[in-house]
Every structure is written in structure tokens, then in C-alpha cells.
N, C-alpha and C positions, 0 to 999 in steps of 0.2 A: 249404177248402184253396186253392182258386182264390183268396181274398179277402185269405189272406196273400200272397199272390205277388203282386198289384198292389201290395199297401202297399209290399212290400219294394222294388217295383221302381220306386212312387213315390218313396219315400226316399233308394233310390238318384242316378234322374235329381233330382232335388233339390238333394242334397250336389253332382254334377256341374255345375249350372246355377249355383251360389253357389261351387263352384270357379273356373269360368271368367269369369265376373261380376268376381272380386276380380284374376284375372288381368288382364284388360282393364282397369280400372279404376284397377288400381294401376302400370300402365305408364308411369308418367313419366321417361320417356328424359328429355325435351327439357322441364323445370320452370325451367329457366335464362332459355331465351331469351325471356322475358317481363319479366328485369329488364332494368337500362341495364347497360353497358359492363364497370363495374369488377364490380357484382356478378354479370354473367356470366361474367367471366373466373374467378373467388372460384367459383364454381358449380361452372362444369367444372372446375377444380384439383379441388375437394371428390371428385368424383366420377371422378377421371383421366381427364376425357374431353379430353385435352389438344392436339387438334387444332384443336378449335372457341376456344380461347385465342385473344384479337387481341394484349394486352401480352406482349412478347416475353422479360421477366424470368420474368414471371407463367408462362409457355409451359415455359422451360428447368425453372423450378423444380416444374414438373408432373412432366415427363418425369423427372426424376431421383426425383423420390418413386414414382412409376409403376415405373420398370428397379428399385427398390430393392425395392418389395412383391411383385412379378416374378421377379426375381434374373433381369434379361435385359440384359446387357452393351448389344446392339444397342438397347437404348428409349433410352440414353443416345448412340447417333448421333444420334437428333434434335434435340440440343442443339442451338444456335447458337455460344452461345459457349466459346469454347474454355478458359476455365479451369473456369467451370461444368462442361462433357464430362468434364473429367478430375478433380474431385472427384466427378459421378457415377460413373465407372468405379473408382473410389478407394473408392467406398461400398458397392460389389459384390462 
């Protein structure tokens, strides 16, 4: 009896230890910042991380896909420019 109860509790911390494993390991926030320029900017679009954008087209056309998948009026205040703003508030 006793000899089940280690196995299970082996098994247990086991599955726990290859849970947390995949956790950590598959935490690629920041897989971007290892390319150049354009395809970081292509990076964070992909993923809406649209702060870390440096091209400023590239920037606005996040944020309006971003307020869009959201349905958040306000992601399209961080527009720059002003006709962009208002085709994302138009697409909301």
C-alpha cells in the first residue's frame, strides 16, 4: 500500500515538473529582439506587442488590428495619424 502511494506521488511531481519545464521554456515574450529592425517591427505587429514598433506606419497599423481583435475604441487613441485614428474607430 505504502509503495502505491510513492508511485502516485512520483507521477504526480513528474507530470508537475514537465508542466513547469514547458512553462519556462516556452516563454518567448521577446523572440523578436534578436532580428534587425524591419523584422522586429513584422515581429511585434504579429504578436500586438505594438509599443516596441520603431516604424511609425508599421506602429499605427498594429494598433488598429490590436483595438480591432479587442473591440477597444481607446487602442485606437494611439494612433498617430489622424486618418489612420479614424478608419480604426470606423472599424470598431
Amino acid at each position: 500500500m505504502m509503495l502505491k502511494k510513492v508511485l502516485v506521488l512520483a507521477v504526480l511531481l513528474s507530470f508537475l515538473l514537465v508542466g513547469c519545464q514547458s512553462l519556462t521554456f516556452n516563454s518567448s515574450a521577446d523572440n523578436c529582439s534578436s532580428l534587425n529592425q524591419i523584422q522586429k517591427d513584422d515581429c511585434y505587429s504579429e504578436k500586438l506587442d505594438c509599443n516596441k514598433i520603431k516604424n511609425p506606419s508599421v506602429k499605427d497599423s498594429c494598433f488598429s488590428a490590436s483595438a480591432k481583435e479587442k473591440q477597444d475604441l481607446n487602442v485606437c487613441k494611439s494612433i498617430t495619424s489622424e486618418k489612420n485614428k479614424g478608419c480604426c474607430q470606423e472599424g470598431i
